[in-house]
C-alpha positions in Angstrom: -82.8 115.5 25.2 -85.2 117.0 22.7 -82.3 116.9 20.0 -82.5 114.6 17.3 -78.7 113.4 17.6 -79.0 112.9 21.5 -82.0 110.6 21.5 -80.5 107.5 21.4 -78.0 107.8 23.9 -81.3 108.4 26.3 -82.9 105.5 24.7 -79.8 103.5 25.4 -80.1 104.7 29.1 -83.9 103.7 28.8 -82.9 99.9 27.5 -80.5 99.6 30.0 -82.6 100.5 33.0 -84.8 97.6 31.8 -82.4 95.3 30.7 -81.3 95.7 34.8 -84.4 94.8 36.1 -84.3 91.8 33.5 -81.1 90.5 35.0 -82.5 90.6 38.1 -85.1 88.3 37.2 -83.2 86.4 35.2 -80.4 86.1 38.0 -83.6 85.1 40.6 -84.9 82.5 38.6 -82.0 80.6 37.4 -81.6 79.9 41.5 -85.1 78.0 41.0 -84.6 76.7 37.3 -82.2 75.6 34.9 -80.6 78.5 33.0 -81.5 76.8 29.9 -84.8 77.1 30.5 -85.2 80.7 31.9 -83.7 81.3 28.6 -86.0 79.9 26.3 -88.7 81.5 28.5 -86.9 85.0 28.2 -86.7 84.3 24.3 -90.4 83.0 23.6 -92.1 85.3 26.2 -90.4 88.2 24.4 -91.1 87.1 20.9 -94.7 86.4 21.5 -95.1 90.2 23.5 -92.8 91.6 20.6 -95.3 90.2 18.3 -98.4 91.3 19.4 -97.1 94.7 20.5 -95.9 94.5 16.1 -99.3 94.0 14.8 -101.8 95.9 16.9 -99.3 98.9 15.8 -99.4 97.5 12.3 -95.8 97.0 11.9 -94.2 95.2 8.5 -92.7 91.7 9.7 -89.3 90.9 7.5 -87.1 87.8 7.1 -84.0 89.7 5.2 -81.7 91.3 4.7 -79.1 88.9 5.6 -77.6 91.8 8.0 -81.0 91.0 10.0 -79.7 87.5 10.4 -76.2 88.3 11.5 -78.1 90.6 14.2 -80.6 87.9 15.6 -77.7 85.1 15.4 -75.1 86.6 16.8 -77.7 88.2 19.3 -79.2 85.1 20.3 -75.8 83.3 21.0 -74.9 86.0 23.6 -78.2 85.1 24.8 -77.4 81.5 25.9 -73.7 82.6 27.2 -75.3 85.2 29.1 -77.4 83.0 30.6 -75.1 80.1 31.7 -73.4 83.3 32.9 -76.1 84.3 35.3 -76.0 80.5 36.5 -72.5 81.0 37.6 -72.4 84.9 39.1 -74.3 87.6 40.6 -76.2 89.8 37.7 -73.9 92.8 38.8 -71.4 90.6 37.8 -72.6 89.5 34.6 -73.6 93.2 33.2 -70.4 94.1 34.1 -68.8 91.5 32.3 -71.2 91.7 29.5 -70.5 95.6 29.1 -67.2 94.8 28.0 -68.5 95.0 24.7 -67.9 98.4 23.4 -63.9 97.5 23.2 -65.3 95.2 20.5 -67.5 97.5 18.9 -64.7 100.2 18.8 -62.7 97.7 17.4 -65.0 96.0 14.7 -66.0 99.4 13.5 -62.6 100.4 12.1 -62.9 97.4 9.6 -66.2 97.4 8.6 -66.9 101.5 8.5 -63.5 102.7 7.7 -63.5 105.1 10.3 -61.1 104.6 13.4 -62.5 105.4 17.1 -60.9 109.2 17.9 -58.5 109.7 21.1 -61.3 111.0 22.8 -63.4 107.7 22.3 -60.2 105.3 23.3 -59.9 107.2 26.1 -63.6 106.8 27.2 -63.6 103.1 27.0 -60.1 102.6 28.1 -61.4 104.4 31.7 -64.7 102.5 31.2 -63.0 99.3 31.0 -60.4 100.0 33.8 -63.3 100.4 35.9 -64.9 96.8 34.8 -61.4 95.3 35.8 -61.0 96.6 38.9 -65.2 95.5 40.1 -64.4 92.1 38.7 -61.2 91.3 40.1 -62.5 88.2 42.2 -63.7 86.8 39.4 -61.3 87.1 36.8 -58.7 85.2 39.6 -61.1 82.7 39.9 -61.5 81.2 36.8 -65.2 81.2 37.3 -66.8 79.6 34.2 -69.5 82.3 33.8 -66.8 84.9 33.4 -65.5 83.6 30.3 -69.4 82.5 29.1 -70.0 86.5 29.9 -66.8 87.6 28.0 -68.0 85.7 24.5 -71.4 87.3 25.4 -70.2 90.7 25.2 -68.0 89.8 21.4 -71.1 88.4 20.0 -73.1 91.7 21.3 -70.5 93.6 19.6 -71.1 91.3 16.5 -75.1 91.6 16.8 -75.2 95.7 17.5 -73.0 96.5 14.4 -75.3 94.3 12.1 -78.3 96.1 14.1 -76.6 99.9 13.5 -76.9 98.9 9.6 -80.4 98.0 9.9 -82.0 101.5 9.6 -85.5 101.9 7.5 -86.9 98.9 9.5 -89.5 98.9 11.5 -87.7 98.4 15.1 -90.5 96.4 16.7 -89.9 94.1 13.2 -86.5 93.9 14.1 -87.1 92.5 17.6 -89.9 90.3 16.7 -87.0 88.5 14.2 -84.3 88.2 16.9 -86.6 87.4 19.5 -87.8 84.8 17.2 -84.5 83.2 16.2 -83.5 83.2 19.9 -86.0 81.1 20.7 -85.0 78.2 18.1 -81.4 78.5 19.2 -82.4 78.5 23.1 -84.5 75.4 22.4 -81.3 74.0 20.8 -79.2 74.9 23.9 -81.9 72.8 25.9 -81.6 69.8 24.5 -77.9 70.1 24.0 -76.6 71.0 27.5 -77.3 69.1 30.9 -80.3 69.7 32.8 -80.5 69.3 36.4 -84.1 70.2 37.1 -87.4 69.2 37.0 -88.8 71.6 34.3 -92.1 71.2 35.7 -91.2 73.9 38.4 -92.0 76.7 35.8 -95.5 76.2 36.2 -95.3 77.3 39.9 -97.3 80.4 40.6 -94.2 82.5 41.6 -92.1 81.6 39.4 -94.4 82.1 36.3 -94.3 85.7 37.9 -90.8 86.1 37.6 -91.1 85.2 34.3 -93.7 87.4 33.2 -91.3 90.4 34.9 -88.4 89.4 33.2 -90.1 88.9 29.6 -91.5 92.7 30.0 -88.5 94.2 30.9 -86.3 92.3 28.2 -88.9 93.8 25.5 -89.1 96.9 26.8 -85.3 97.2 26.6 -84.7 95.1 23.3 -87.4 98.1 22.0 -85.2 101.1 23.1 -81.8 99.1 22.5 -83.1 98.7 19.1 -83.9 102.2 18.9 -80.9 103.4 19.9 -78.4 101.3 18.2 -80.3 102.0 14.7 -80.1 105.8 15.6 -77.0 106.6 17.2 -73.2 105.9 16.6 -72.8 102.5 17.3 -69.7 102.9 19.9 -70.4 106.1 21.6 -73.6 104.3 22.6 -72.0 101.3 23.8 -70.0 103.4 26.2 -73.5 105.1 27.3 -74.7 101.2 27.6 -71.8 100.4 30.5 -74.4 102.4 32.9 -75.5 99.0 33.4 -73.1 97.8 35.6 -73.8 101.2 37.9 -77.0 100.4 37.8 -76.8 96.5 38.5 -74.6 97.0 41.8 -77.1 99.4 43.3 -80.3 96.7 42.5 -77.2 94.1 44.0 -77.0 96.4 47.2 -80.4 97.5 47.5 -82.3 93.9 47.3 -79.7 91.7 48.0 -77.6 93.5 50.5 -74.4 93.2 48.9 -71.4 94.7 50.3 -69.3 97.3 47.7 -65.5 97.8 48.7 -63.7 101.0 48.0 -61.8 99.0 45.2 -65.7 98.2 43.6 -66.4 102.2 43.8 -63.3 103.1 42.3 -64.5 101.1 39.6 -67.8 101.6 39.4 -66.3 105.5 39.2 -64.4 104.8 36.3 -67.5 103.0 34.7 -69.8 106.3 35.1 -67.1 108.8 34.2 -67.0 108.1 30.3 -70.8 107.5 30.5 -71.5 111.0 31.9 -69.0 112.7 29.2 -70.7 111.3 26.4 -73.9 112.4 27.3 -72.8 115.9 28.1 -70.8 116.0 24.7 -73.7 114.5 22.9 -75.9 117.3 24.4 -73.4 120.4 22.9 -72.9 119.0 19.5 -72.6 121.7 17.6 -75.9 121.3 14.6 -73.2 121.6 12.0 -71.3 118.6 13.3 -71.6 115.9 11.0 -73.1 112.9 12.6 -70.7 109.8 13.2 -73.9 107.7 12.3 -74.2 109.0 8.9 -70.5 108.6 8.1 -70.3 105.2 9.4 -72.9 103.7 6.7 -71.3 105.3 3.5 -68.4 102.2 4.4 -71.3 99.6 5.0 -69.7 96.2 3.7 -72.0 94.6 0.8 
């Protein structure tokens, strides 16, 4: 992974690790909270760590351009869905749901960069996506509210990575700081706006502070590397690399809570890794006078 053009897809793999071990958190304290609150928690603990981590390493704080707002907006509402979402279903669950997101990149990118996804690429995500179908079956007959709060996650993600792929001679801990910022305000919003249930008092309890303080770390470790990866990388091959989530969120699932897989969930979980695992193996023989997607994606960059 010393190649300049595979980097980002083991960044991705980096942020998603992380972003795993936030869920799990996340998933945890919404038992003991209300959702709205882990998430303002999520969004202020990271913006605050985000910040100082930004000026001890002397990094350039911006407010524009206005693709940097589309990122942090767009980020931040995915924020709040995804965290209703964890309210209503298990974090596997949610990261699976979640990952659906790289049908909307592949989509979105035809408009905005003039370049259409390959058959190779449609292929990827169509057995990715197969495989997110068949692990959430349950859920999608259920008409569980989260699932449809997850779904509209993973469209705004699509929405936020695109504007953060266009973002490249910022600093990426700049970047981060600003979303992290902006999520806060519109978490706060989501606060006072939606019902509470408990007593927000309970956040100052020793344990819970500590779940906190695990899930802020992890979400800015992994807002670092997604960050990094997005602004490096072409913005739907590592989408697909991101769906290693869900593999990794049904093994933390197993693993701490004991949950059962059936053969149907491995098939799936099967079809999840397959296109993951190509990628990265492709990504590994490009040949060095392969043009990168990347750089013929931003000479159709929208004004």
């Amino acid at each position: 992974m010393t190649r300049p053009d595979a980097r980002p897809y083991l960044w991705m793999l980096s942020g998603s690790f992380s972003f795993t071990l936030m869920a799990e958190f996340a998933h945890v304290l919404t038992r003991e909270c209300d959702w709205q609150l882990v998430a303002v928690a999520r969004a202020g603990l990271v913006a605050v760590l985000a910040a100082v981590i930004a000026g001890v390493a002397g990094a350039r704080l911006v407010f524009w351009p206005w693709r940097l707002w589309v990122r942090s907006v767009a980020g931040s509402c995915s924020m709040v869905c995804t965290f209703y979402a964890f309210a209503k279903l298990p974090a596997a669950d949610v990261l699976t749901l979640t990952n659906t997101f790289p049908i909307w990149v592949a989509v979105l990118s035809w408009p905005l960069y003039g370049r259409p996804p390959g058959v190779k690429m449609l292929l990827a995500i169509g057995v990715g996506i197969s495989g997110v179908v068949l692990v959430e079956q349950p859920h999608l007959e259920s008409g569980n509210p989260g699932v449809y709060s997850a779904l509209a996650a993973a469209l705004l993600t699509a929405v936020a990575m695109l504007g953060l792929h266009s973002l490249k001679g910022i600093d990426p801990r700049a970047i981060v700081v600003h979303f992290s910022s902006v999520a806060t305000v519109v978490c706060v919003a989501a606060y006072f706006v939606g019902p509470v249930e408990r007593d927000p008092a309970g956040v100052a309890e020793p344990g819970v502070l500590l779940k906190l303080a695990g899930m802020a770390v992890t979400a800015t470790v992994g807002q670092l590397f997604l960050t990094l990866a997005f602004g490096g990388g072409a913005p739907a091959k590592v989408s697909v690399v991101g769906l290693s989530q869900i593999v990794m969120g049904l093994a933390f699932d197993a693993w701490l809570w004991g949950r059962e897989v059936n053969a149907v969930a491995l098939v799936g979980t099967a079809l999840v890794i397959a296109p993951t695992a190509w990628l990265l193996i492709l990504e590994a023989n490009w040949g060095a006078s392969a043009p990168h997607p990347a750089d013929a994606a931003h000479t159709r960059v929208p004004k």
